[in-house]
C-alpha positions in Angstrom: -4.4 42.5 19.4 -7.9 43.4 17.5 -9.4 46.7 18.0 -12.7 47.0 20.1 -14.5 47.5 16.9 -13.0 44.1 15.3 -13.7 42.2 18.6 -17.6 43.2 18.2 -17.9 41.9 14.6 -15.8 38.9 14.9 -18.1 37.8 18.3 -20.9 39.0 15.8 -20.0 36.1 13.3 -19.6 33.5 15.7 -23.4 31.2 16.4 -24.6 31.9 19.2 -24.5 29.0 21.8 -27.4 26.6 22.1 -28.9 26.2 24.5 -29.5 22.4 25.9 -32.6 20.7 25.5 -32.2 19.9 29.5 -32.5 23.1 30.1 -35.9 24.3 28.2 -38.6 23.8 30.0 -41.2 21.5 29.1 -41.2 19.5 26.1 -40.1 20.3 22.2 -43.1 19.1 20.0 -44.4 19.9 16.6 -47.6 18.7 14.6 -48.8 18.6 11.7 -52.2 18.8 10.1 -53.0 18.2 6.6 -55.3 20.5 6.3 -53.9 23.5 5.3 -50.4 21.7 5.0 -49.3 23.5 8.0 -46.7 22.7 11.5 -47.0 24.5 14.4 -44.1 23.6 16.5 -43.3 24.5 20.5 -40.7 27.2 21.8 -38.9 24.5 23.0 -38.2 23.4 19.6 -38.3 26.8 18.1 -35.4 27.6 20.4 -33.2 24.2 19.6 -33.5 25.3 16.1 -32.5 29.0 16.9 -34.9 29.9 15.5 -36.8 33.3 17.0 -39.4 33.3 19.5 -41.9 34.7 17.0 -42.0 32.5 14.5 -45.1 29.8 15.0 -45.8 28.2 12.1 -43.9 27.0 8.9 -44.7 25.0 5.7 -43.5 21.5 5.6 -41.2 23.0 2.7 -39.8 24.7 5.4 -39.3 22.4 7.6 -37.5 20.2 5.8 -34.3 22.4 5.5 -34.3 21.3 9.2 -34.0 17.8 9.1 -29.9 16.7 7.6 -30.0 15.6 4.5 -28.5 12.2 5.0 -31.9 11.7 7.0 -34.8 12.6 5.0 -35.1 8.9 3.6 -35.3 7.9 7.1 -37.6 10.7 8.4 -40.2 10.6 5.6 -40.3 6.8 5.9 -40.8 7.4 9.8 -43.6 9.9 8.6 -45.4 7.6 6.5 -45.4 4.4 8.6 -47.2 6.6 11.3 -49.6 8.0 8.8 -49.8 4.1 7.0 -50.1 2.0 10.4 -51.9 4.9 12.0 -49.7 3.4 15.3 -46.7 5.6 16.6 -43.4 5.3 15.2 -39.8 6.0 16.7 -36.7 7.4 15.2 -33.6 9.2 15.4 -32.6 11.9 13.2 -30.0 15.0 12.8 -31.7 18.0 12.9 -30.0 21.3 11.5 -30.1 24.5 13.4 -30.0 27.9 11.7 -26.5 28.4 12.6 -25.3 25.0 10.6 -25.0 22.8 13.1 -27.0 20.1 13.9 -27.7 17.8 16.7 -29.4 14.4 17.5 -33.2 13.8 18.8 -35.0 11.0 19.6 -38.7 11.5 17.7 -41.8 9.7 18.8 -44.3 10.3 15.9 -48.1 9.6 16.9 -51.1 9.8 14.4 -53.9 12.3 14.9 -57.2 10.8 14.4 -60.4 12.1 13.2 -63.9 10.8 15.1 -64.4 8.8 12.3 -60.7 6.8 12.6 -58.9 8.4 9.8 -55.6 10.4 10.2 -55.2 13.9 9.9 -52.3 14.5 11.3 -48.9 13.9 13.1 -47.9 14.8 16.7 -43.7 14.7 17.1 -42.4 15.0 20.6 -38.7 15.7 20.1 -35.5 14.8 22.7 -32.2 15.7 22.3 -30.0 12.3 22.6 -26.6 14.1 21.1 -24.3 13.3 23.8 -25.3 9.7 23.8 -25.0 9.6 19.8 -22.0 11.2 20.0 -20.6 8.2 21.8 -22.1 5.6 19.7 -20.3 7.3 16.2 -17.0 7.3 18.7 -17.7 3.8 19.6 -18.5 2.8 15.8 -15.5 4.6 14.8 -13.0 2.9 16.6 -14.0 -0.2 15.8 -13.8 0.6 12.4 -10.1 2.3 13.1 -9.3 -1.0 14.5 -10.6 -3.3 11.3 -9.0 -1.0 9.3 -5.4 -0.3 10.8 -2.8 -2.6 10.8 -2.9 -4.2 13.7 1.3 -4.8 14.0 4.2 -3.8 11.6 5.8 -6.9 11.8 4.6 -8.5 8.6 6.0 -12.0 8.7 7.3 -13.4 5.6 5.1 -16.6 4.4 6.9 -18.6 3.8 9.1 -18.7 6.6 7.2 -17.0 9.4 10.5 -14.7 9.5 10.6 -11.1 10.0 10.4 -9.4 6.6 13.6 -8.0 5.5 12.5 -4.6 5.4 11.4 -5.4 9.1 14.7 -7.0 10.1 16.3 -3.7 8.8 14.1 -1.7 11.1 15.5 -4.1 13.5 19.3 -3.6 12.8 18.6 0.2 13.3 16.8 0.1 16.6 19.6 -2.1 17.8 22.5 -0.4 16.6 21.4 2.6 18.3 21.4 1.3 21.7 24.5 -0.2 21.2 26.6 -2.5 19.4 26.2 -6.0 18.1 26.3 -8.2 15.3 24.8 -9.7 12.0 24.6 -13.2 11.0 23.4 -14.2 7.4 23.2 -17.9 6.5 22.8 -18.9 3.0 21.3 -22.4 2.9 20.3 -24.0 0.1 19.8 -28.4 -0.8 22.7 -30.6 -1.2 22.8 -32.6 -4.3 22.8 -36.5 -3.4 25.2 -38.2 -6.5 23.7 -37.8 -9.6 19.7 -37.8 -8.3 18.6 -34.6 -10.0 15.6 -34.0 -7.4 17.7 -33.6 -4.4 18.1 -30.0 -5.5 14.7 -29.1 -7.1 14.1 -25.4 -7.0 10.5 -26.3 -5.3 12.1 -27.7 -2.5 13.8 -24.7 -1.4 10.6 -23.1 0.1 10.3 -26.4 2.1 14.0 -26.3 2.9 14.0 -22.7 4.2 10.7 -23.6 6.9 12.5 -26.0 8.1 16.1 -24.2 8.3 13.9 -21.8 10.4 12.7 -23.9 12.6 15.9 -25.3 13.5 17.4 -22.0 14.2 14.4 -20.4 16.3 15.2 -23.8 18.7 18.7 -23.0 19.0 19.3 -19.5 18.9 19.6 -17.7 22.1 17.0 -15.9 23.9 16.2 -12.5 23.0 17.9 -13.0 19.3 15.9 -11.9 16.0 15.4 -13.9 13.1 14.4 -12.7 9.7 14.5 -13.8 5.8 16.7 -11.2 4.0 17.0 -13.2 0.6 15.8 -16.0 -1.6 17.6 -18.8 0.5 19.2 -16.6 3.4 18.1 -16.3 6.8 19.6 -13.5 8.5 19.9 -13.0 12.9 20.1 -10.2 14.5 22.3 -10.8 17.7 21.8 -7.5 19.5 23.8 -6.6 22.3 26.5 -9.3 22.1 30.2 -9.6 22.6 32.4 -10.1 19.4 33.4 -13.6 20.9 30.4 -14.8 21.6 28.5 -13.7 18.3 31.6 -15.4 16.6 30.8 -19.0 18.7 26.8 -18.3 18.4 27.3 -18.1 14.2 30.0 -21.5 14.5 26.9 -23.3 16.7 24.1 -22.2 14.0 26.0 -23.3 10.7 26.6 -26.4 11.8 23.6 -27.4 13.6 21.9 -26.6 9.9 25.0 -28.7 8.2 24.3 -31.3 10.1 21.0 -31.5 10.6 18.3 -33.9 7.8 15.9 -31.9 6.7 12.8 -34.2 6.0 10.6 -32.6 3.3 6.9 -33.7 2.2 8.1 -36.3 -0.2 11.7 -36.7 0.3 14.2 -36.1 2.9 17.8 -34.2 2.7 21.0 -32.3 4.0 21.9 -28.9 3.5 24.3 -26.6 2.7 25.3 -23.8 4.9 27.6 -20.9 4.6 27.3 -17.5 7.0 28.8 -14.3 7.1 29.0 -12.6 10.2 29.6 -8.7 10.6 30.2 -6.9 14.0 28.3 -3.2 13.9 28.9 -0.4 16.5 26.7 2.5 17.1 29.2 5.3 15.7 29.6 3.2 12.7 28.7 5.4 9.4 27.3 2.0 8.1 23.8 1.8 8.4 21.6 -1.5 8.7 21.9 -2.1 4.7 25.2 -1.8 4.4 25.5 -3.9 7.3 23.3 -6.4 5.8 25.4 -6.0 2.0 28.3 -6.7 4.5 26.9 -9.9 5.5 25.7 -10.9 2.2 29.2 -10.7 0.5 30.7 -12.4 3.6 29.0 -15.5 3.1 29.6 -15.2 -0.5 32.9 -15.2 0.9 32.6 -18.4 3.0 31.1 -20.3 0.0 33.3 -19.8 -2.9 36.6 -20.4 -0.5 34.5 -24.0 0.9 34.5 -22.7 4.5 31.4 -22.9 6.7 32.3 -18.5 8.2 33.5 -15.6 7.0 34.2 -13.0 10.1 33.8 -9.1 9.5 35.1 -7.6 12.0 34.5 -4.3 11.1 32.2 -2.8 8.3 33.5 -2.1 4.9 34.3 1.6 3.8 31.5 3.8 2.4 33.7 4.2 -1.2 34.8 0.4 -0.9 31.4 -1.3 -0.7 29.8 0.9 -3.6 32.9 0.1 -5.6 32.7 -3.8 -4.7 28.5 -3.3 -5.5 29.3 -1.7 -8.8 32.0 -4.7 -9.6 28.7 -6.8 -8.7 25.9 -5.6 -11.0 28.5 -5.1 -13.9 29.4 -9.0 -13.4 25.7 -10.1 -13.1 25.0 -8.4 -16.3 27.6 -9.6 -17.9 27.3 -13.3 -17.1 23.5 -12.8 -17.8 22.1 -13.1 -14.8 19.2 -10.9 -15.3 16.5 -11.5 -17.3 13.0 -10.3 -18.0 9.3 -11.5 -17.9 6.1 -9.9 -18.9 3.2 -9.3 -17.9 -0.1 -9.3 -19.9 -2.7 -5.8 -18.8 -6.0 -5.8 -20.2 -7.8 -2.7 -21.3 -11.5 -3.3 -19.8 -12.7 -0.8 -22.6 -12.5 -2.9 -25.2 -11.6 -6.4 -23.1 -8.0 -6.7 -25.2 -4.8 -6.8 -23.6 -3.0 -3.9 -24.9 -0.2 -4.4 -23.1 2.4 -5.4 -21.2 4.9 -4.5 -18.3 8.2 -6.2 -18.4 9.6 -7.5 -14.8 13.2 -7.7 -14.1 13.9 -11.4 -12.9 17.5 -12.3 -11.1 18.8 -16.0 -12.2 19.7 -16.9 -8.7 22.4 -19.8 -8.3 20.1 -22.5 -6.9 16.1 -21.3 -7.5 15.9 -20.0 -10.6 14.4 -16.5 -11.3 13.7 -14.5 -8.3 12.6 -10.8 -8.0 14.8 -8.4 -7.9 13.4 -6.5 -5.2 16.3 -7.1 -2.9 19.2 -6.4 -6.0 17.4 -3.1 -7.1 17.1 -1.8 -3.4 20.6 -2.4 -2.6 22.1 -1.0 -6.2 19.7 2.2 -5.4 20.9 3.0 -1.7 24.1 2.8 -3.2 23.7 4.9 -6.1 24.8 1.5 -8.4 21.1 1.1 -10.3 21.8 2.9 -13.8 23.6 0.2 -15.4 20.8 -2.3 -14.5 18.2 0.1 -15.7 20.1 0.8 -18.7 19.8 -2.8 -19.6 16.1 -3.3 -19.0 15.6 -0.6 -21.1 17.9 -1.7 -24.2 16.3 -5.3 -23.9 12.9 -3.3 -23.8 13.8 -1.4 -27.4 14.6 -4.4 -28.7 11.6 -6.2 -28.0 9.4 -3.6 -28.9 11.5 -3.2 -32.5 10.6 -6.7 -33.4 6.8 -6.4 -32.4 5.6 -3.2 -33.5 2.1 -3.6 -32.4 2.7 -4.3 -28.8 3.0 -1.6 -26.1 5.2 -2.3 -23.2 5.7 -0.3 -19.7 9.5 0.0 -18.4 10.1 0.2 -14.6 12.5 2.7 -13.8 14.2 3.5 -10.4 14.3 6.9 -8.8 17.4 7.1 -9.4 17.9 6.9 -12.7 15.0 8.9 -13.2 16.9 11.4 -11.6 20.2 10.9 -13.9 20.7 13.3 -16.8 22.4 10.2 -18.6 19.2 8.6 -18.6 17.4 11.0 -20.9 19.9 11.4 -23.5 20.1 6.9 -23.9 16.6 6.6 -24.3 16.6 9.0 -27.1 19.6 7.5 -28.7 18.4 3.8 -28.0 14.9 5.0 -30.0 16.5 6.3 -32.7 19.0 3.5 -32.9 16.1 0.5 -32.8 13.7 2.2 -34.5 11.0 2.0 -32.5 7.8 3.8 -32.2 7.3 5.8 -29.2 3.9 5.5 -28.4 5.0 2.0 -27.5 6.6 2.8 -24.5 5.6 4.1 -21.2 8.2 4.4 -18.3 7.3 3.3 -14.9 8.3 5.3 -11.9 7.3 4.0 -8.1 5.8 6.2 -5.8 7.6 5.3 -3.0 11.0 5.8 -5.3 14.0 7.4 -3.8 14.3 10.2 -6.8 17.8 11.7 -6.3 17.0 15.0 -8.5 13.6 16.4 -8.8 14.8 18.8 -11.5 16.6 16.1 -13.7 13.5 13.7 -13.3 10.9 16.3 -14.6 12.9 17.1 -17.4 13.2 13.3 -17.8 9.4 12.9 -17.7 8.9 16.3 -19.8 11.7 14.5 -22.7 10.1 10.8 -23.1 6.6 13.0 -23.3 7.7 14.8 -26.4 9.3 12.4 -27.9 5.3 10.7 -28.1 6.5 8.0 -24.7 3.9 7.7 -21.7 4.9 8.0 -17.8 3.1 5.8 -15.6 3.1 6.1 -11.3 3.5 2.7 -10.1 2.3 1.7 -6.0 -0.2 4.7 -6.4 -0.8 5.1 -2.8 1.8 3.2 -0.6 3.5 6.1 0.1 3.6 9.8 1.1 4.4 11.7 -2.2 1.0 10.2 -4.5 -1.0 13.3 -4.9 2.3 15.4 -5.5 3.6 13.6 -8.0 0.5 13.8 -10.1 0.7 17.6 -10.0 5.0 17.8 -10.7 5.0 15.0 -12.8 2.9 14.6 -16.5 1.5 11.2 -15.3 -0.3 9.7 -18.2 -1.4 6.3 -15.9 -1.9 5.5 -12.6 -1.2 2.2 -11.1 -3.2 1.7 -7.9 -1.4 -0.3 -5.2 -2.8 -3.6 -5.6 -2.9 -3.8 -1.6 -6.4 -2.0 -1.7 -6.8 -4.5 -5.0 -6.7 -8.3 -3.5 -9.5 -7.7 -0.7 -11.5 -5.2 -2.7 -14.9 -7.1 -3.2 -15.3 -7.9 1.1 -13.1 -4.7 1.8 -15.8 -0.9 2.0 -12.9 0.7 3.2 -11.1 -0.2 0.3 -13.9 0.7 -2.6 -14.5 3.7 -0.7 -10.8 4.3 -1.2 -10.0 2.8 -4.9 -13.1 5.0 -5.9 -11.5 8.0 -4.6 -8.4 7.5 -6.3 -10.1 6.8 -9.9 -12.2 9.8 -9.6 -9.0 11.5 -8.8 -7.7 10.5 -11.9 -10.3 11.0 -14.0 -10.6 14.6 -12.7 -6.8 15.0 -13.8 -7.1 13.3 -17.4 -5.1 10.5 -16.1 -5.8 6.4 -16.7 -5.6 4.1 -14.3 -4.9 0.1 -13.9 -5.5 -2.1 -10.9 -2.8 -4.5 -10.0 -3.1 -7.8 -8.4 -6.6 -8.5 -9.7 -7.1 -12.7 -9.0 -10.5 -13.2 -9.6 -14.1 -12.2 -11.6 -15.8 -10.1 -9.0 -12.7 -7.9 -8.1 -12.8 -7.4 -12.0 -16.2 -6.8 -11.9 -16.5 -4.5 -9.2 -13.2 -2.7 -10.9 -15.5 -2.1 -13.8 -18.5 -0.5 -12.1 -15.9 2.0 -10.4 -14.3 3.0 -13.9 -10.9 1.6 -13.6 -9.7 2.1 -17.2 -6.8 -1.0 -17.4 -6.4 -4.3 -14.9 -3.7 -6.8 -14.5 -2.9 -10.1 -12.5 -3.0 -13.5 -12.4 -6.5 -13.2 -13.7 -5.6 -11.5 -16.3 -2.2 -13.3 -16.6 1.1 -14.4 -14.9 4.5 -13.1 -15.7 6.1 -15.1 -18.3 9.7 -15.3 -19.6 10.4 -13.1 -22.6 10.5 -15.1 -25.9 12.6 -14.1 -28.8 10.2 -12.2 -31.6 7.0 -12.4 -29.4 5.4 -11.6 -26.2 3.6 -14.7 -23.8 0.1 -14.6 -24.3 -2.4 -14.3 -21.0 
């Protein structure tokens, strides 16, 4: 507890209460007369002000430290309409009191006349409106709150109108701790029709999938939970329900798509259908990931035996499924299932494009190149990502080896990032290609699941004296941004292109994108705007000093071409 002698000077600091206009009697008024440039103003407003009793007149030098400083645009034009139109004027300003604060008044400003019609003055009569500006800014606020906030998690995926599969995750989890259940992932995909080539176009497959949707969300029973999880898989969440019954509810759904005609915009088909179904209980150590890699691998199951299910009964082992994972990646890299596109980014300092980013690409069986979102999230949770970012970074050395001029960015995972091995293959890859470099920067997301701080700072520290660049990718979708850019010897920032593709009819968004370059800049670091589709985002990314932009503006990933890069 203070001492009586600290209680009197801390009450000493505090500002004294004011005291509400309500309650002063009479009115608060000041004028003005040019002559001697001088205000007089009442005790009413004296005492608003806190100001003391005593003091009757002040210059209008004076006065003006009295009036906030976002409203003396406002009050002077108020001022000089009244003196202009020599008619009385209204308006609402903040005023400051001596303490700091401020508050609202309403001001009605009327000319003083001379006999001859000329003014020589201004009479303000002043009323406190705080409590009912007060609301208004709460009123305004909210609404902006509610343009500004999401108004629902559930981001539906476009082209299905399916839950997400990060959503349908969030979905698994929710479920599986109220109880138990099951998961149902069917793989669908066209069925080739003889030897006509176009009944399995890979631009059908979007078609395909809509439809496959639809036909589910009409059978399904009520209550169930639909969600794309891949490529050409549609995944249901059957919550609450008996082994049994899940096991005659996935028979029903695979062959209501196996026999069903899908009729597409220019052409009509049948599909192929193969679903692998995976009871989960709530003490399972399994999580909704693994139960969905579970599912995954079942249907893989079901289609390279030619049967429409695959039951799981029960979830694989922890060890089991990252050892069947690993088997995985090692056999999609070695059957050269990966590949990589780039990206063209163009410096807006000198209007070049100086570089590029590569972009892992998955050859998937029936649509071509896909991202790899789903692959590399997978491989990470399970701790099975190195050897994938091994590769992209070999295929990376020898790309930039044959092109010397070119600069190229590398997406890493946290993960590796966080793997001692990492460090000690990129200097060995350098050395062994040759390569400059202050060709390379490494990419690292924000939102990354880093496994080791420690190992991924020395990472960072390593590529840095070796004469590489680190880059933060997603600058702002997560939680860690501003941290990283003080553990971390970020040379570039990427900013999220989510406050990017709606930045010209977005404030909010300038407001925020301008804050983040000005960040930047105040650290020494560049920065590049992703996702820029148009000529007046990439004006508007000018005037706020963005250093670097890329998109389909700019340029569309393209597939890497022996000896040269695509050009935008």
């Amino acid at each position: 507890m203070a001492a009586p002698d600290e209680r009197r000077t801390m009450a000493a600091a505090l500002p004294e209460p004011r005291t509400p206009a309500d309650d002063v009697h009479g009115p608060a008024w000041f004028s003005y007369t040019a002559t001697g440039d001088q205000i007089v103003w009442s005790a009413q407003l004296r005492a608003m002000l806190g100001q003391s009793p005593g003091q009757n007149e002040v210059s209008r030098k004076v006065l003006a430290r009295y009036v906030h400083r976002d409203d003396h645009a406002k009050a002077l034009g108020a001022i000089t309409q009244t003196w202009t139109s020599r008619t009385p004027v209204r308006t609402t300003v903040r005023l400051m009191r001596v303490d700091g604060g401020w508050f609202d008044v309403d001001c009605r400003l009327e000319p003083v006349k001379s006999p001859d019609g000329t003014v020589r003055g201004i009479r303000g009569t002043v009323t406190d409106v705080s409590a009912r500006e007060r609301a208004r800014r709460e009123i305004a606020r909210l609404a902006r709150r509610g343009e500004t906030v999401q108004a629902s998690l559930v981001d539906p995926d476009p082209a299905t109108g399916l839950l997400t599969r990060a959503r349908f995750a969030d979905e698994i989890d929710r479920a599986q701790r109220r109880g138990g259940g099951a998961i149902l992932i069917i793989r669908v995909q066209p069925e080739k029709f003889g030897e006509d080539p176009d009944g399995v176009r890979p631009d059908r497959n979007a078609d395909l999938l809509h439809r496959a949707a639809r036909v589910l969300e009409g059978v399904v029973q009520e209550g169930a939970l639909l969600g794309r999880v891949g490529t050409n898989e549609i995944g249901l969440l059957l919550a609450g329900t008996s082994w049994p019954m899940a096991r005659r509810e996935a028979e029903l759904l695979v062959e209501a798509l196996r026999s069903q005609t899908f009729v597409l915009p220019d052409t009509w088909l049948r599909a192929r259908a193969w679903g692998g179904l995976v009871r989960f209980t709530p003490d399972a150590e399994a999580g909704s990931h693994e139960v969905l890699i579970d599912a995954e691998h079942a249907w893989r199951q079901s289609r390279d035996l030619d049967r429409p299910l695959t039951f799981v009964a029960h979830p694989v082992p922890v060890r089991d499924r990252q050892g069947s994972y690993r088997s995985r990646v090692a056999d999609a890299l070695g059957t050269d299932r990966f590949t990589l596109y780039a990206q063209p980014i163009l410096e807006l300092q000198t209007n070049r494009v100086t570089r590029h980013e590569l972009l892992l690409r998955v050859l998937d069986e029936a649509d071509g190149p896909q991202s790899p979102i789903q692959v590399l999230d997978t491989a990470e949770r399970l701790d099975a990502v190195y050897d994938i970012d091994l590769w992209v970074v070999e295929r990376a050395m020898q790309v930039a080896a044959e092109q010397p001029a070119t600069c190229l960015q590398i997406n890493l995972s946290g993960r590796s990032v966080g793997d001692p091995r990492l460090t000690e293959e990129v200097v060995r890859l350098i050395q062994e290609y040759a390569v400059n470099p202050g060709q390379l920067t490494f990419e690292i997301t924000e939102t990354a699941l880093i496994g080791n701080l420690s190992e991924a700072r020395r990472f960072a520290d390593a590529i840095r004296d070796l004469g590489c660049e680190l880059a933060l990718d997603d600058f702002g979708s997560g939680y860690a941004s501003f941290r990283y850019l003080r553990i971390f010897p970020i040379d570039l920032v990427k900013i999220d292109g989510e406050y990017v593709v709606d930045l010209v009819d977005n404030p909010q968004d300038q407001v925020l994108v301008r804050a983040l370059v000005q960040v930047c800049q105040a650290y020494g670091i560049h920065t590049v705007a992703e996702f820029v589709q148009d000529e007046p985002t990439l004006r508007l990314l000018r005037e706020l000093g963005v250093d670097y932009v890329q998109g389909y503006l700019i340029g569309r990933p393209s597939p890497l071409q022996p000896g040269r890069l695509p050009s935008p």
